[in-house]
C-alpha positions in Angstrom: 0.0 0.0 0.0 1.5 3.7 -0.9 1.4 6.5 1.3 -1.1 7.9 -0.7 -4.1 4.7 -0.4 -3.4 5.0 3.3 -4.1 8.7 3.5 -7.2 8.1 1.0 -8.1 5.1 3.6 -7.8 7.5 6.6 -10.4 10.0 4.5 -12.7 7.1 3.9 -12.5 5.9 7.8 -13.8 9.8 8.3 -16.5 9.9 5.9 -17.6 6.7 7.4 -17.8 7.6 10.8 -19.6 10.8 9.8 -21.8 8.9 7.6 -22.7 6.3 10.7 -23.0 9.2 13.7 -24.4 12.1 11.8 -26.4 10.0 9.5 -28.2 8.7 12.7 -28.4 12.7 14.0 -30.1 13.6 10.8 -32.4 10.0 11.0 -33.6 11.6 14.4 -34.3 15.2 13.0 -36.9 13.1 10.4 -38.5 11.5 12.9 -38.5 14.6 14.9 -40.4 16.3 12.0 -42.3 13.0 10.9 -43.4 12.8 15.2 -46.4 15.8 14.9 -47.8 18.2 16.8 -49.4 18.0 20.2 -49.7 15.1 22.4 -48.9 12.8 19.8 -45.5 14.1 18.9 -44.2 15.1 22.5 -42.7 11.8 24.0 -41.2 10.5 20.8 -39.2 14.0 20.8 -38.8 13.6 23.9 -37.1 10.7 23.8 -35.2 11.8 20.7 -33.8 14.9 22.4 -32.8 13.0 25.5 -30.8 10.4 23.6 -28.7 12.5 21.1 -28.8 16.3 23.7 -25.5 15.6 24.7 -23.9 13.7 21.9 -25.0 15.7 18.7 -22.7 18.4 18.3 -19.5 15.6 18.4 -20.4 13.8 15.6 -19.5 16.9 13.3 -15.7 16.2 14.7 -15.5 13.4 12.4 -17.3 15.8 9.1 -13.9 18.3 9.8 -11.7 15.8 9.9 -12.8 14.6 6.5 -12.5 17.9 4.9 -9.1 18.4 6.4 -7.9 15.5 5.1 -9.7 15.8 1.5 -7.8 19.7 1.4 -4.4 18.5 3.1 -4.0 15.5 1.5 -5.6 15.7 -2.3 -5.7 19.3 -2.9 -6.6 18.8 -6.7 -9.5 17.1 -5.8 -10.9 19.7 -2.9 -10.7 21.9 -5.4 -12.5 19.7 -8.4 -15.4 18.9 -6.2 -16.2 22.2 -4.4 -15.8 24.0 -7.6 -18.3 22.2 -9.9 -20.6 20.8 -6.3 -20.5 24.6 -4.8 -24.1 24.6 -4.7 -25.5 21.6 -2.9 -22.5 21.4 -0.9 -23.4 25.3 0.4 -27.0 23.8 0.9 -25.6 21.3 2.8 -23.5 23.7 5.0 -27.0 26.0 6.1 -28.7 22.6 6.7 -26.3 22.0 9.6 -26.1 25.6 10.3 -30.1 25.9 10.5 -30.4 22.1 12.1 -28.2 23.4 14.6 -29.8 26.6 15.4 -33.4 24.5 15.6 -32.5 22.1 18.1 -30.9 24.4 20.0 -33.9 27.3 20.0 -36.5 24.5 20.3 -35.3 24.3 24.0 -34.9 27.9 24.9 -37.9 29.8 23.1 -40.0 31.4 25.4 -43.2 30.8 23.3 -44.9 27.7 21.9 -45.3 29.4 18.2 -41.4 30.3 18.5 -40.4 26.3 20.0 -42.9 24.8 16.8 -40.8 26.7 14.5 -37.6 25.7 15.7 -38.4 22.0 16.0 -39.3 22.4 11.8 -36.4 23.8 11.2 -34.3 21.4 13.0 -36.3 18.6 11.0 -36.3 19.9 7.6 -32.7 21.1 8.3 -31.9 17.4 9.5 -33.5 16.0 5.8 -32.0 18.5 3.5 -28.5 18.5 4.9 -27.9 14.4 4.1 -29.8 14.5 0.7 -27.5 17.3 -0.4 -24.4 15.2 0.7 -26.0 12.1 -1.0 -26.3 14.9 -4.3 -22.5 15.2 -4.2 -21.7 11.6 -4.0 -23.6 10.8 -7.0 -22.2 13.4 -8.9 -18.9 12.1 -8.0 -19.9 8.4 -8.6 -21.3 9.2 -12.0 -18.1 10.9 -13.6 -19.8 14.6 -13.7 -16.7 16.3 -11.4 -14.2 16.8 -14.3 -10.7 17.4 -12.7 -10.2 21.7 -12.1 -12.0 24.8 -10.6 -15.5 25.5 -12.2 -15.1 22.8 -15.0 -18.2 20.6 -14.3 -21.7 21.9 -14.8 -22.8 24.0 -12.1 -26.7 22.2 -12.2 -26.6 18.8 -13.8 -23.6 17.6 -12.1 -26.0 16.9 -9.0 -29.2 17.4 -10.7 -29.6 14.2 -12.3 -31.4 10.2 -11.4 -27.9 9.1 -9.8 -27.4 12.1 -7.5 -31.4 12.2 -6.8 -31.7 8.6 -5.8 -28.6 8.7 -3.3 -29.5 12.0 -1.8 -33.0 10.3 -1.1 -30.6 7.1 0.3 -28.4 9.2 2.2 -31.6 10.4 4.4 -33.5 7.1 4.5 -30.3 5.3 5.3 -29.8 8.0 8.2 -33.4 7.3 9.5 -33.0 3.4 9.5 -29.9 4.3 11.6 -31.8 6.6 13.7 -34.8 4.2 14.6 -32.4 1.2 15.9 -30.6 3.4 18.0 -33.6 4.8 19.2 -34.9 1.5 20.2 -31.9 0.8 22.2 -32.6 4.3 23.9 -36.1 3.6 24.7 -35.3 0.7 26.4 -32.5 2.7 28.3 -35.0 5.0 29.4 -37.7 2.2 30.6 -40.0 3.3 27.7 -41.7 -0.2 25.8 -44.0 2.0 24.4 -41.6 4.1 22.9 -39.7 1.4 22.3 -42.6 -0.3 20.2 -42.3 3.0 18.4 -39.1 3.0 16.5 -39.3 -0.8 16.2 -42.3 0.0 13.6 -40.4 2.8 11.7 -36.8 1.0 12.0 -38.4 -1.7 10.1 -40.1 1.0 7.6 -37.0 2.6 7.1 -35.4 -0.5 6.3 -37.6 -1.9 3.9 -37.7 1.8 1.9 -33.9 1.9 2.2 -34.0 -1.4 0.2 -35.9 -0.3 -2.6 -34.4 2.8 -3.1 -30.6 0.8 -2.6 -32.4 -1.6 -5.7 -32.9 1.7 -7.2 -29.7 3.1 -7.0 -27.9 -0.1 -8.5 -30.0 0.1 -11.5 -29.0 3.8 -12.0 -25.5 2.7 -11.2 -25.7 0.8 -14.1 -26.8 3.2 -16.4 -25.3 6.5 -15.5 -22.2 5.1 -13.5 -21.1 1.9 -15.2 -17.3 2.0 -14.3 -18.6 1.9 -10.1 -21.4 -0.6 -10.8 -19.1 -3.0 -12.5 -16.4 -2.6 -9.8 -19.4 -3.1 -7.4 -20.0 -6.8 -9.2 -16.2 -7.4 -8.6 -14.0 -6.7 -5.9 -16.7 -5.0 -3.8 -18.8 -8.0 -4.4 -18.1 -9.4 -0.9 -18.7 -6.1 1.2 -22.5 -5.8 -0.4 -23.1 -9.5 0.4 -22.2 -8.4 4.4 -24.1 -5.2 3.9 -27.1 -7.1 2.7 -27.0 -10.0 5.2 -26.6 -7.4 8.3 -29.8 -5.8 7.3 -31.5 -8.8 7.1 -30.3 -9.5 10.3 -31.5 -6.6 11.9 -35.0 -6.6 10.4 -35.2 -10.1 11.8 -34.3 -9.5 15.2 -36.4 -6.2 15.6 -39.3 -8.3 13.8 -38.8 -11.2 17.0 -37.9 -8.6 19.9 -34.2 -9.3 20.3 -32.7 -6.2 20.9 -29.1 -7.5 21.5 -26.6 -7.3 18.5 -29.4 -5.2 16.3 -27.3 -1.5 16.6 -24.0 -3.7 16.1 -25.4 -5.2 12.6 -27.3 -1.9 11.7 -23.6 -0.1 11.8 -22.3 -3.1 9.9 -24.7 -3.1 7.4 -24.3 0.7 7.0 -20.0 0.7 6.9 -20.4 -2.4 4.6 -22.0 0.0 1.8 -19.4 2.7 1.8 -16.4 1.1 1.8 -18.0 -1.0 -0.7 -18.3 2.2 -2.5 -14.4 3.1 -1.9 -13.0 -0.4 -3.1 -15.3 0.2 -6.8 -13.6 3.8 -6.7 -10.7 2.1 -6.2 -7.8 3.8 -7.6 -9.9 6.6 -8.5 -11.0 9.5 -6.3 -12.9 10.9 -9.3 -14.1 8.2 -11.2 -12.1 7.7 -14.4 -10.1 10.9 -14.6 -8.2 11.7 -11.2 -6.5 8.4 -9.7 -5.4 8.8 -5.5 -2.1 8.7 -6.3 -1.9 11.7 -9.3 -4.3 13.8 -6.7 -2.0 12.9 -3.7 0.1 15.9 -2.0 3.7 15.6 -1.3 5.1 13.0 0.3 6.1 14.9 3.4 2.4 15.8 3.6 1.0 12.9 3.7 3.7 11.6 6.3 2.4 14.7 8.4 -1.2 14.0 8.1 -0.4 10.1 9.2 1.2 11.4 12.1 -1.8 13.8 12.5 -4.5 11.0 12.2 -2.3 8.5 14.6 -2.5 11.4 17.4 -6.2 11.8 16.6 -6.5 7.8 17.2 -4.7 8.2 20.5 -6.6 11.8 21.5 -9.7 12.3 20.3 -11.2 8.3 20.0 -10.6 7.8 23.4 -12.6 11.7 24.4 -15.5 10.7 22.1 -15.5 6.8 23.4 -15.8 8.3 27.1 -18.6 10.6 26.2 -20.7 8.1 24.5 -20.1 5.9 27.6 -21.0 8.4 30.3 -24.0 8.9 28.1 -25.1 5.1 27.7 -24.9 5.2 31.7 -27.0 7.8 32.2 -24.4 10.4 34.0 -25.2 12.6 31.1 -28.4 14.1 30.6 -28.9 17.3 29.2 -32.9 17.2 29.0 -35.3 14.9 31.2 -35.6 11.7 29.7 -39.3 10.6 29.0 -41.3 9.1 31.6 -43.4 5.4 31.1 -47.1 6.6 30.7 -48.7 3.1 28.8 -50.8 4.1 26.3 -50.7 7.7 25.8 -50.2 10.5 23.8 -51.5 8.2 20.3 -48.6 5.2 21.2 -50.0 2.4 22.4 -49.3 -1.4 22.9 -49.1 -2.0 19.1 -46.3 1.0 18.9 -48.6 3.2 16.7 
């Protein structure tokens, strides 16, 4: 392996980790918007605030890193894709801006009118900001990022079935994410109704993140034949995993075993994109810019080994530690929801 796939490696380790953590952030922003007003929506946001208060801001550690790396390490591609992707990627940049503002007003305004708007803009925020990221890796699969600043078509690189079909996969995927965890959480917070809940749209999620992964292949193999075929190939093996782990999960959400479902939901999740890396594979833009023609110097990618080594040693361990206080409950930034039975529209049947 050259210096240059193990800096590329060390960018797709942060886009996955982003893509796992954030993705399920921007899952529980949908079902935030998707819980309604009134009685009806307040414990399942309840719930959803409680579990990802003190975590959510962390997981966009993992989104700088990735950028850091991309501009550090393969400058000519930065520059490629935020060029000719300037505009969804600056739609994705006010999504977490607004998503972020949402969550955190929806706490602290003074009036119900003010909190209602907040908790919209933190959900619509939460579904825009993945689909627009989904946009750019479509436009990136299907060869439309020519190599150099402002080459590729301002509109129809991202504007297109490809890049519309994974933006709409990059939020469903988020909210299949979402739902297991929250299962996990209700059951952390004594809540079988709530629990009931998320079993009910985990399994939705899955089943539309399916079709719309069927979707995508056939596009793949229209618009993107050089990934689709690489997908049939070497990648063959990581699909087969990704696959298998989401039947898994469906299965043991569908017979009440809770154990092992969030460890198979991540698998099945981390299967797909570094599926998608191996059919890249040498290529950071498809076809036209290979990782080793795009790689920096070599002394720059020794530095930003060293860089990433420190960040195993520093900042895994700080993030491990606050995911751990928060799974045992000696962080809680809001009240977690109380057990009321059937109330508030959830009943037994999790409806």
């Amino acid at each position: 392996m050259s210096e240059a796939d193990a800096v590329a490696g060390v960018l797709l380790v942060g886009a996955t980790m982003y893509a796992v953590f954030g993705g399920a952030d921007f899952g529980a922003g949908l079902w935030s918007l998707l819980a309604g007003g009134g009685d009806s929506g307040r414990r399942p946001r309840a719930l959803i605030d409680w579990a990802i208060g003190p975590v959510w801001e962390a997981n966009h550690v993992w989104l700088i890193f990735t950028l850091v790396v991309l501009w550090t390490g393969f400058s000519t591609a930065f520059a490629s894709i935020f060029s000719t992707l300037f505009i969804p990627l600056s739609l994705a940049a006010l999504g977490i801006v607004l998503r972020g503002s949402g969550f955190a007003f929806q706490h602290t305004a003074r009036r119900a009118r003010g909190r209602a708007l907040a908790v919209r803009f933190f959900g619509l925020a939460s579904v825009l900001t993945p689909f627009f990221m989904g946009t750019v890796v479509g436009a990136i699969a299907g060869e439309r990022v020519p190599v150099g600043n402002e080459t590729g078509d301002l509109v129809t690189s991202w504007l297109n079935p490809l890049s519309l079909v994974l933006g709409a996969l990059f939020v469903v995927t988020g909210a299949y994410l979402s739902a297991v965890f929250l299962v996990s959480e209700a059951r952390r917070a004594g809540t079988p109704d709530l629990e009931r809940y998320f079993v009910k749209r985990a399994l939705g999620a899955a089943l539309a993140a399916g079709t719309l992964a069927v979707a995508g292949l056939i596009v793949l193999h229209r618009d993107a034949r050089f990934v689709f075929d690489s997908l049939e190939g070497d990648a063959l093996p990581l699909v087969i995993v990704s696959f298998a782990s989401g039947l898994a999960v469906l299965f043991l959400l569908h017979r009440g075993i809770r154990r092992g479902a969030r460890v198979l939901a991540v698998v099945a999740v981390v299967a797909v994109i570094w599926a998608w890396g191996v059919a890249q594979h040498p290529y950071l833009l498809p076809q036209v810019l290979t990782i080793d023609a795009a790689a920096a110097p070599g002394n720059t990618l020794t530095a930003v080994l060293i860089v990433f080594g420190i960040a195993l040693v520093v900042v895994v361990p700080a993030l491990a530690l606050l995911f751990t206080l928060v799974q045992r409950n000696f962080v809680e930034e809001t009240e977690r929801p109380a057990y009321e039975g059937r109330t508030a529209g959830i009943g037994p049947s999790g409806g």
